[in-house]
N, C-alpha and C positions, 0 to 999 in steps of 0.2 A: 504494500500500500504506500502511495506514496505523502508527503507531508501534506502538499492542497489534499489529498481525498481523506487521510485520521484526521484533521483540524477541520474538514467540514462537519464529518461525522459527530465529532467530541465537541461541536458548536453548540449542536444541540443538545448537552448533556445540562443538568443543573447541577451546580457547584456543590451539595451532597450526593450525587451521583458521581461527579469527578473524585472526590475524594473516597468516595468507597470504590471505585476501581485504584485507584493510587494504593490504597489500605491491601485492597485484595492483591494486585500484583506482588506487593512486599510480602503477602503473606505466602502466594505460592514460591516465591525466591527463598522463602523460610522452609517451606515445606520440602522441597529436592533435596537443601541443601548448599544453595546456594551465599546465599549472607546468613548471621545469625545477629540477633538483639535487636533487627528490626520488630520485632510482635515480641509482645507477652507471652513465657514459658508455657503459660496456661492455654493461648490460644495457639499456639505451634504445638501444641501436645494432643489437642483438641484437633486440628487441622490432620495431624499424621493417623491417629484410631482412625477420622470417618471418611478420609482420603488416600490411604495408601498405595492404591491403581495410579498416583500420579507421581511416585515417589522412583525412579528408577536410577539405574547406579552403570556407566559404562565398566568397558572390563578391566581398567585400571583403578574402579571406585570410585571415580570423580561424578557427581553428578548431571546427570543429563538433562538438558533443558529441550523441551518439547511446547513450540509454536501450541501446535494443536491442543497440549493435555494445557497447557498455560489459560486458553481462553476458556475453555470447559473447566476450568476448576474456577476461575475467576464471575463467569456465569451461575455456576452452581451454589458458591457463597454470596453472590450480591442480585442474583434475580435478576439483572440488568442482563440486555440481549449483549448476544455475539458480536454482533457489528462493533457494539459499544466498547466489547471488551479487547475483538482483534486491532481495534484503533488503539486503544490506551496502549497497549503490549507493544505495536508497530511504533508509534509515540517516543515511548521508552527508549525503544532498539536506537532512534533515531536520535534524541537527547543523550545517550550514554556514545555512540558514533560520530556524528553528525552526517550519516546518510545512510538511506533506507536499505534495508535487506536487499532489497534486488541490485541498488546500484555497487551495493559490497559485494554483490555475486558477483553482476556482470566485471568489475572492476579485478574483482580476483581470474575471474573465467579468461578474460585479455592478460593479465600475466600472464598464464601458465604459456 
């Protein structure tokens, strides 16, 4: 997705909606294994019992992040749609990069 199509999408979100996907993202980063002390012991303890289908570990251990289980966990704890949540996710990717997944493909794809 690219920045004009999440920033339209996330337009129409309302600012407790934004923040409950901002909350839910950090939680599923808590949940793989990604960051830790962003959530509460109690709610990362609570997230791993009644989600562990989203919990997966490649084969050196390190945990795997997964597009797809990321917005389906994210949906699942905030009731808010898909769209809403592969925007925030895409968002992210793009805040923490500064360019969207695809142009990191294609950008990596013309290296090789």
């Amino acid at each position: 997705m690219t920045p004009t199509e999440f920033t339209a999408i996330l337009s129409k979100a309302t600012a407790p909606q934004l923040e409950a996907l901002d909350a839910a993202h950090w939680r599923y980063m808590t949940l793989i294994g990604i960051v830790d002390g962003e959530v509460s012991d109690e709610v990362a303890a609570a997230d791993r019992d009644a989600h562990p289908l989203f919990i997966k570990k490649g084969d050196t251990g390190l945990p795997i992040f997964s597009d797809a289980d990321c917005v389906a966990f994210m949906a699942a704890i905030t009731g808010l749609s898909v769209a809403f949540c592969a925007a925030w996710r895409d968002k992210d990717f793009y805040d923490l990069h500064g360019e969207s997944g695809e142009e990191m493909a294609a950008r990596q794809y013309a290296e090789v």
